[in-house]
N, C-alpha and C positions, 0 to 999 in steps of 0.2 A: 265271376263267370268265365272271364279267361276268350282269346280272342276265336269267336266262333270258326272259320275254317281256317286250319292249318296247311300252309305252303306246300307241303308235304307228307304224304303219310309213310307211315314204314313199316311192312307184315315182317311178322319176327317167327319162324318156324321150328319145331324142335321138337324131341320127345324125350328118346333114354338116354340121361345124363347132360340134360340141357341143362338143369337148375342153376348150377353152376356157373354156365356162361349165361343162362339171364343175369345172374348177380353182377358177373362182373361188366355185362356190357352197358347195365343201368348203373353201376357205382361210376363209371367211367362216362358217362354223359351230364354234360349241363342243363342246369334244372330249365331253362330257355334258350328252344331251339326254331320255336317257328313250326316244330313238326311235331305231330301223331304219331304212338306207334301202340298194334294193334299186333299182339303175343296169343297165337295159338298153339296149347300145349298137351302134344299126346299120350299123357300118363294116367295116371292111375286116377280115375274122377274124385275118392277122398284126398287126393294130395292134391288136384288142382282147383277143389275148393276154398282149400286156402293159399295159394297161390299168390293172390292179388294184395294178400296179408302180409304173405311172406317177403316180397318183392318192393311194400311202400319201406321198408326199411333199408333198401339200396340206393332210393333215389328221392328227391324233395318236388317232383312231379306228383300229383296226384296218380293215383292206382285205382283203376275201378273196373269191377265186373260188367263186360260188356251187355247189355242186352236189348231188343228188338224197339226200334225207331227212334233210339239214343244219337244222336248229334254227337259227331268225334270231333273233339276240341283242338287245338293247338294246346301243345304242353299237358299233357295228359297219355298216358299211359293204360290201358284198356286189356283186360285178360277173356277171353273167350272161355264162356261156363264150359262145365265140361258135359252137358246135352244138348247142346246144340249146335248147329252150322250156322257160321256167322258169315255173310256177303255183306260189302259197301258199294250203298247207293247214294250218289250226291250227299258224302257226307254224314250218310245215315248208317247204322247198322241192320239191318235185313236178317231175320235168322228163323233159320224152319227147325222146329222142334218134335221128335228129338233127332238126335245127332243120327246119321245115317251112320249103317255098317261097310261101307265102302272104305274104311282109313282114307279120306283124300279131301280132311279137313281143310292142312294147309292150300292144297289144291285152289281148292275152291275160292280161300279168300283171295289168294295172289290171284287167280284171273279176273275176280268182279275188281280188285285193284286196279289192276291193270287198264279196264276197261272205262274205268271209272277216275283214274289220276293220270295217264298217259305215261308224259315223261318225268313228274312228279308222282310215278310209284315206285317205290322202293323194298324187297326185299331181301331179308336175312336168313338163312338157314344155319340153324347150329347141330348141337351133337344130337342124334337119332339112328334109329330103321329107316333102311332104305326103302323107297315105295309112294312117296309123299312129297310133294315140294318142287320138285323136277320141271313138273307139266306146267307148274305155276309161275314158276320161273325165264321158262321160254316165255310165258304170255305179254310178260313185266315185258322182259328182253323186244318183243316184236312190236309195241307198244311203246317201245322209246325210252321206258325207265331202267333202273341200273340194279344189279342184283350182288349180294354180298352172301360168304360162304365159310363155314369155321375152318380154320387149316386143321395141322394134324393132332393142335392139340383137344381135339374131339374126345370125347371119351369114348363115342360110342360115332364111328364115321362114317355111316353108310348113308346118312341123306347126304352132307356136303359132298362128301365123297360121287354121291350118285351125279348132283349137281354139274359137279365139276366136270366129270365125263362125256355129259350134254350139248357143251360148251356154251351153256348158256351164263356164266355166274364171269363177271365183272373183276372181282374182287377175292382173295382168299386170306383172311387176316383173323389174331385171335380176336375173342371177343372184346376184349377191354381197347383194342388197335381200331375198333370199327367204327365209333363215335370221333373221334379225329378226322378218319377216313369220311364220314357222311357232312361232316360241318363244312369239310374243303369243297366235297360236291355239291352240295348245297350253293356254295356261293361261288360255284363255276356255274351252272345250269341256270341258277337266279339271273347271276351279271348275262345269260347269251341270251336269255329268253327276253330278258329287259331289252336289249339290243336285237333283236331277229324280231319280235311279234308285233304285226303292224295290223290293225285291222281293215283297215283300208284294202290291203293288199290278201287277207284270208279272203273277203268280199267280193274279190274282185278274181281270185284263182282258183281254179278246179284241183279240186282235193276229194280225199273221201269223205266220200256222204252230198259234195260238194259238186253241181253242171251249171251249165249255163242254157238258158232256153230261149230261146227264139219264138219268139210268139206275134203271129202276123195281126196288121188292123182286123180291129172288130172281133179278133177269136179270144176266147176265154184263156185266161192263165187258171184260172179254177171253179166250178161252181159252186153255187147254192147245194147242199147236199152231199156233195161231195167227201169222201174220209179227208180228215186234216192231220195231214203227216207231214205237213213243211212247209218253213217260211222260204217269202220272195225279199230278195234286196234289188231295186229297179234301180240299175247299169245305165241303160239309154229308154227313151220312151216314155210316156205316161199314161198312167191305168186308172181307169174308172171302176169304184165301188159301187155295186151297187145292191141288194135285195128286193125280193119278191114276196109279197103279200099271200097268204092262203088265197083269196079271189085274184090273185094273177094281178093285180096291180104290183108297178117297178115306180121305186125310187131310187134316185142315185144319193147316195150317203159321201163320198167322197173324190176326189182326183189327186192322185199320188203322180207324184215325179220323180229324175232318178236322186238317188240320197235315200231313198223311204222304204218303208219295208211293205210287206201285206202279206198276212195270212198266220200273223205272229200267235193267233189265238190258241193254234195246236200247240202253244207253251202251258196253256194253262188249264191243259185238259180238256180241251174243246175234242171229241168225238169225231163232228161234223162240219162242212161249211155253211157259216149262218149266212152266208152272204156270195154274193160272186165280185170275181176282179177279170175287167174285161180290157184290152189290149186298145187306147182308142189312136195309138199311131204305133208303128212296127217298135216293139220293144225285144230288150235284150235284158233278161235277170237270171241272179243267179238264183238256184233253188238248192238249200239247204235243209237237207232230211231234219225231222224232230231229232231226232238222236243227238247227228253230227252238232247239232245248233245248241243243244241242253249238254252237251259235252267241252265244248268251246267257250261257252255263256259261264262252267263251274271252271274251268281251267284258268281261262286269260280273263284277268280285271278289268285289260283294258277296254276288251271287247263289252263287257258287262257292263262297266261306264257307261260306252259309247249308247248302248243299244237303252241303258235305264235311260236316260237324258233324252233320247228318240221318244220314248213310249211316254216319259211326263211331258214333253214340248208337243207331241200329239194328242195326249188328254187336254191340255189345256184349251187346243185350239178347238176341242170336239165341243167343251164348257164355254167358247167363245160361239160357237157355231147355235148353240142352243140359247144362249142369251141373243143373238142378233136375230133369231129366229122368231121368238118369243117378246123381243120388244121392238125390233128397228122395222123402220118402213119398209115395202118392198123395193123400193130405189136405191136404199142404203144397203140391202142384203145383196142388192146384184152386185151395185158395183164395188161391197167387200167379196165377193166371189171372183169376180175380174181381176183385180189388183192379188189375189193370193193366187189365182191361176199363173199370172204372169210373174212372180214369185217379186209381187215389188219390193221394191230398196238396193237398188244401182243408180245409187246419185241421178234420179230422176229420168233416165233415157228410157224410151220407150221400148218396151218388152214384150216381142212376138208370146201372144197365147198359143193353146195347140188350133192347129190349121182345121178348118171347115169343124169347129165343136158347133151342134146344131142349139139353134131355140129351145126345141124342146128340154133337153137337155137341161140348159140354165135355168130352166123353169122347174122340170126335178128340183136342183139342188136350192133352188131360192126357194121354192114352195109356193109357187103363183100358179099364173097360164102363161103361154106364150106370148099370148096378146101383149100382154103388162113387158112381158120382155123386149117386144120387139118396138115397142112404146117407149120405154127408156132406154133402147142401144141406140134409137133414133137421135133423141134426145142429146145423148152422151157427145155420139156424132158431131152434131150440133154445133157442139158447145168444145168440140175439139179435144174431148177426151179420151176419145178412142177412134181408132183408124180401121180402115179395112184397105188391105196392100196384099191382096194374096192368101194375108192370114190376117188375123185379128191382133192388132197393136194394141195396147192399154199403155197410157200417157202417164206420171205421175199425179198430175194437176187432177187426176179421179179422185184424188185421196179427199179433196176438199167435202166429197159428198159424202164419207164417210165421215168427215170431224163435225158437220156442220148441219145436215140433215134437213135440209129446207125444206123438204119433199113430203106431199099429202101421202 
């Protein structure tokens, strides 16, 4: 199967008199490179039928005819039929049939490239007509990736040639000189992104796609209904989940603090907001468009790490929430509410909750009445495991009523 996404992808452009330097730029590469590269070719549709044919005989990557929601491999080499327009999406090939009469094949794949790999796109123009390649090439270029261009031994010089006068093209080298050339950058761009991308610090900065919002007590960061075009990462502050019933009954479903995200659903094709997130002390989060975030999420690993590890430590606790629900007393579901408010586990010191959280409130989330809660915050009192000093301390020694459950 081969490793599903490749580091890097690489558009290969060309028409009259490329054949040639496809050969030799594939005899002239390693069968393992970490990278994709995806050859559109504007000749004569019976000659670039067999194309794909022609070409596994230069190199010991596989050769295949690209076509629509095909997965682009690492080490794999991909020829574009010759009806149709092929764009990459996350990875995917995309392609509207049949080929439009505009010539601006190449075009096209170098900007969904671009759009789609950043600084991890990479393309190639070889021998052709001028007209094609150029526009696609700025895209690479303003997008952070690096563009490569045949010198003169072109047969036919009017795309690189076009390229070159753009000033957009990086690189002007034959084609056997170009796999050399992408192996070194490869592992310039690898080793600086290793060293430069922190995601902490994407999180935390305004970039594009990328603000920060200020959201006062009590006012919504988003509602129920609402379009879902972006997640939240919570900077400072903590946000209350909640949903609304067709008959206007509200449950709060959760309390996020900073470290957490909300509103991640717009990943996974959510339309609408099934829910609200409401502001219960002055918050500060960043808001990352759907785009910007499913851009960054297919780019940086480490980001994808961080945010997969978030979303399975929140499943689980959602599976923890529905089991304490479902079996634990209501004295045990508060005071596991309390102790994960106050995010316990600091070697036992007592941990301000958020200031003035109402009754009622606790009551949503434990799924009682107030009575019962204000029954056992007495209680808890009491018994010296929670304070009230302005705001609401929770003590470690609370933990006891979650291991031990004495309670009717």
């Amino acid at each position: 199967m081969g490793q599903l996404h490749p580091n890097f992808i690489v558009g290969i452009g060309g028409s009259a008199g490329a054949l040639n330097a496809y050969k030799a730029l594939l005899d002239a590469l390693p069968p393992k490179t970490d990278m994709a590269f995806v050859l559109i070719s504007r000749i004569h549709p019976t000659a670039n039928v067999q194309l794909a044919q022609i070409l596994s005989s230069h190199t010991k990557m596989r050769v295949l005819g690209a076509s629509p929601a095909m997965q682009i491999r690492a080490n794999h080499v991909y020829v574009i039929p010759p009806d149709a327009d092929l764009r990459i999406k996350s990875y995917t090939f995309k392609a509207a049939s049949p080929r439009t009469k505009t010539n601006k094949q190449i075009d096209r794949l170098f900007i969904s490239l671009a759009e789609n790999m950043g600084t991890r796109a990479i393309g190639i123009l070889l021998s052709g007509y001028p007209g094609d390649g150029t526009e696609g090439c700025r895209h690479i270029k303003a997008n952070g990736g690096t563009t490569f261009a045949q010198d003169m031994s072109a047969e036919v010089g009017g795309m690189p040639l076009s390229a070159q006068a753009s000033g957009c093209v990086d690189f002007v080298l034959p084609p056997d000189k170009i796999p050399a050339a992408l192996q070194r950058l490869v592992r310039t761009i690898g080793t600086k992104k290793k060293q430069e991308f922190d995601p902490k610090t994407f999180l935390a900065t305004i970039g594009e796609g990328r603000r920060i919002d200020l959201v006062a007590k009590k006012h919504a960061v988003y509602s129920q209904g609402q379009a879902a075009d972006a997640v939240f990462y919570i900077q400072k502050g903590t946000v209350r989940l909640s949903v609304v019933s067709k008959d206007g009954k509200e449950a709060t479903i959760g309390m996020l603090n900073p470290g957490d995200f909300c509103g991640e659903g717009c990943l996974a094709g959510q339309p609408l907001r099934i829910g609200s997130a409401t502001a219960i002390t002055e918050c500060e989060l960043m808001r990352i468009d759907k785009k910007a975030m499913m851009l960054a999420l297919h780019r940086e690993h480490t980001l994808s790490d961080m945010f997969t590890a978030y979303l399975l430590v929140r499943n689980i606790r959602y599976e923890a929430d529905l089991v304490d629900q479902l079996f634990s007393s209501t004295e045990k579901r508060l005071a596991r509410i309390l102790l994960l408010l106050s995010k316990f586990g600091k070697e036992g010191a007592p941990e301000v909750v958020v200031p003035k959280l109402s009754q009622e409130t606790l009551a949503e989330m434990v799924g009682t009445t107030r009575s019962r809660v204000n029954f056992f915050m007495n209680k808890f009192r009491k018994l010296g495991f929670i304070h009230y000093n302005g705001g609401l301390e929770v003590h470690s020694s609370l933990l006891n009523v979650v291991v031990h459950d004495k309670s009717n």
